[in-house]
Residue frames as qw, qx, qy, qz and C-alpha x, y, z in Angstrom:
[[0.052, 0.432, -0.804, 0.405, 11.66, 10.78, -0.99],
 [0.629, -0.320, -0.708, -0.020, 10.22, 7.15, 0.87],
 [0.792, -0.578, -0.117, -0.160, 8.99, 6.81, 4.15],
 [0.887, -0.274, -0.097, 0.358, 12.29, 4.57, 4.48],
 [0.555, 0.203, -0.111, 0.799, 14.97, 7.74, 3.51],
 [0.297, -0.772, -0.053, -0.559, 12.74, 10.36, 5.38],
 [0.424, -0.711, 0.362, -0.428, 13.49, 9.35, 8.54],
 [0.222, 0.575, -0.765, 0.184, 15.31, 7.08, 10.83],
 [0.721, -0.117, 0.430, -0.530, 11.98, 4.91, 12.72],
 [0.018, -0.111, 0.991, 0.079, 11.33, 1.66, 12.48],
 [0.542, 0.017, 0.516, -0.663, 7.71, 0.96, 12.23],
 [0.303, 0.022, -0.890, -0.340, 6.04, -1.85, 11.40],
 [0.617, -0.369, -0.330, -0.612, 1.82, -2.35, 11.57],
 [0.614, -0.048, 0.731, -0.295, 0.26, -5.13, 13.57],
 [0.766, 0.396, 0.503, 0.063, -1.11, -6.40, 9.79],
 [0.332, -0.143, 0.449, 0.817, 1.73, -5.81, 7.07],
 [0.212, 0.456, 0.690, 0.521, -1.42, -5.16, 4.59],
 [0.203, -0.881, -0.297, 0.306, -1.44, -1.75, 6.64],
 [0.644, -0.366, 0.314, 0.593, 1.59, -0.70, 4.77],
 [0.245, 0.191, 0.706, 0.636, -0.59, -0.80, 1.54],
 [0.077, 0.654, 0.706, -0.262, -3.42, 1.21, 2.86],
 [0.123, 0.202, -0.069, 0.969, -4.19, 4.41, 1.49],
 [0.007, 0.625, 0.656, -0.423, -6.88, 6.90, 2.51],
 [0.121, 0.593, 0.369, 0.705, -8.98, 10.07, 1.55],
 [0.060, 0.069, -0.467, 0.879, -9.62, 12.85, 2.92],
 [0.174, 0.505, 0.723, -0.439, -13.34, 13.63, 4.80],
 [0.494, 0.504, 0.005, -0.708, -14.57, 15.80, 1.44],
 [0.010, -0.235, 0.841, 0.487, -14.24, 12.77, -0.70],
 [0.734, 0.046, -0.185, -0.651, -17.20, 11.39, -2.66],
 [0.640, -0.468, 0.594, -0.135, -18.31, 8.18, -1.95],
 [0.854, 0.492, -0.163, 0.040, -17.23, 7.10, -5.30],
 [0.288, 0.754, -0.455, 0.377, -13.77, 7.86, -4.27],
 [0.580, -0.309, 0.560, -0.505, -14.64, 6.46, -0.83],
 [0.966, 0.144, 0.198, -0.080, -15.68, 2.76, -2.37],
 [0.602, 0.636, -0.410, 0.254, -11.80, 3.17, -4.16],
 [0.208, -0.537, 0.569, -0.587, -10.27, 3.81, -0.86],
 [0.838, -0.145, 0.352, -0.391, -12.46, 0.47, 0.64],
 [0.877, 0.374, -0.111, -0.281, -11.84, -1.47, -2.74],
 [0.384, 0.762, -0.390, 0.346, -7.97, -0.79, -2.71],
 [0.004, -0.561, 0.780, -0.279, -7.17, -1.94, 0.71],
 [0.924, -0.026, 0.215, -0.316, -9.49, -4.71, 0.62],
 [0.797, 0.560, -0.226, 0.034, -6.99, -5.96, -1.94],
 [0.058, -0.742, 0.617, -0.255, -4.00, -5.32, -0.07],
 [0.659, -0.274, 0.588, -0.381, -4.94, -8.17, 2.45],
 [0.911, 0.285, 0.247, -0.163, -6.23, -10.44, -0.27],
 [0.483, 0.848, -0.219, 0.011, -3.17, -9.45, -2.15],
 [0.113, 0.694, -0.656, 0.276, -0.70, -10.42, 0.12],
 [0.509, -0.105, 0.831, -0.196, -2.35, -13.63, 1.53],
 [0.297, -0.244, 0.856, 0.345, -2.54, -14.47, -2.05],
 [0.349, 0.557, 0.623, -0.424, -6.02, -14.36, -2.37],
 [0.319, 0.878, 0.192, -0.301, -5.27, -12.35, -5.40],
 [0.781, -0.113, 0.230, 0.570, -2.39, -12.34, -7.91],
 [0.375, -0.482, 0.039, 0.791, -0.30, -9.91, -8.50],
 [0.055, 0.209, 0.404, 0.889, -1.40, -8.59, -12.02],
 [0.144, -0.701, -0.576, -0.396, -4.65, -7.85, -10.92],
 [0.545, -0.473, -0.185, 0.667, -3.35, -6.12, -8.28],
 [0.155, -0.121, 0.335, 0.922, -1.20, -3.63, -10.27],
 [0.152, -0.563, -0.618, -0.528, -4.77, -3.40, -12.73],
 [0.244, -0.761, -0.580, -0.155, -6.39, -2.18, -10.01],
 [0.388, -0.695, -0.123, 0.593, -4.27, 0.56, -8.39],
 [0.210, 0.055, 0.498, 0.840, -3.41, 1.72, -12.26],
 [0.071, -0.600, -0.756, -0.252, -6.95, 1.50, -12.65],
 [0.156, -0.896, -0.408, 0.084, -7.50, 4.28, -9.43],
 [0.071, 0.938, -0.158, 0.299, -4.79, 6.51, -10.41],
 [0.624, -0.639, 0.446, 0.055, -2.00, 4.83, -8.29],
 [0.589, 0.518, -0.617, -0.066, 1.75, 3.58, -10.06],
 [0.975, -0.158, -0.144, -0.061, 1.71, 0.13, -8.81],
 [0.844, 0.177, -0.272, 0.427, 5.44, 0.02, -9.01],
 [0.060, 0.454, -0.334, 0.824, 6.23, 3.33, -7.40],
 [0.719, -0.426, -0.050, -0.547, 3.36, 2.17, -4.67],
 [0.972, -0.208, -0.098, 0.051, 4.36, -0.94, -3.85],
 [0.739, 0.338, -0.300, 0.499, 7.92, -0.24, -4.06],
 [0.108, -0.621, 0.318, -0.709, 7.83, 2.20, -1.04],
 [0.779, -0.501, 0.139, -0.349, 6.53, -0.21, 0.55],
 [0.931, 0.162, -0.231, 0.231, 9.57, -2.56, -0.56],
 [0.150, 0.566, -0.378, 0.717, 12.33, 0.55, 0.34],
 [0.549, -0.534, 0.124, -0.631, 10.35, 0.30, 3.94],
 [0.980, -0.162, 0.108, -0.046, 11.08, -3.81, 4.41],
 [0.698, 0.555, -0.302, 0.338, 14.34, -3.39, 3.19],
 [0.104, -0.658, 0.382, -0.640, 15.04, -0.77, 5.90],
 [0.851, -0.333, 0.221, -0.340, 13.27, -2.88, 8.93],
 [0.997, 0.051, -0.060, -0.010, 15.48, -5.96, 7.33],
 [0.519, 0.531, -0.332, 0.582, 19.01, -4.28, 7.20],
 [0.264, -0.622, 0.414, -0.609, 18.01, -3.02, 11.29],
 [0.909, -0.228, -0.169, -0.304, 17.49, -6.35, 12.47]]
């Protein structure tokens, strides 16, 4: 289940490329930790273009994330926010 059919909030960041962040938890290595850095560096660059979309996808495939099932939660989430407006 999304973010957007869990529940009935509205939220939206201060920087949309919060949307795409993920995180680890405090026992992660810092190999795992430099993914986690690498990954939402992109986000930002990703969405102010900086970056185009197949590398993108490459690189969340790349750490074990489905680009399409990733990013699309984050679509299901703007959808929601755009239908409450």
């Amino acid at each position: 289940m999304s973010i957007a059919e869990h529940n009935n909030l509205l939220w939206l960041p201060p920087y949309l490329s919060d949307l795409l962040t993920v995180s680890v938890d405090g026992q992660a290595d810092d190999s795992t930790v430099a993914g986690m850095n690498l990954i939402n560096s992109a986000a930002d660059r990703w969405l102010t273009g900086q970056m185009d979309d197949y590398t993108y996808f490459e690189l969340l495939d790349h750490h074990g994330i489905d680009p399409l099932a990733f990013v699309g939660e984050v679509e299901d989430h703007m959808k929601l926010l755009i239908r409450r407006l």
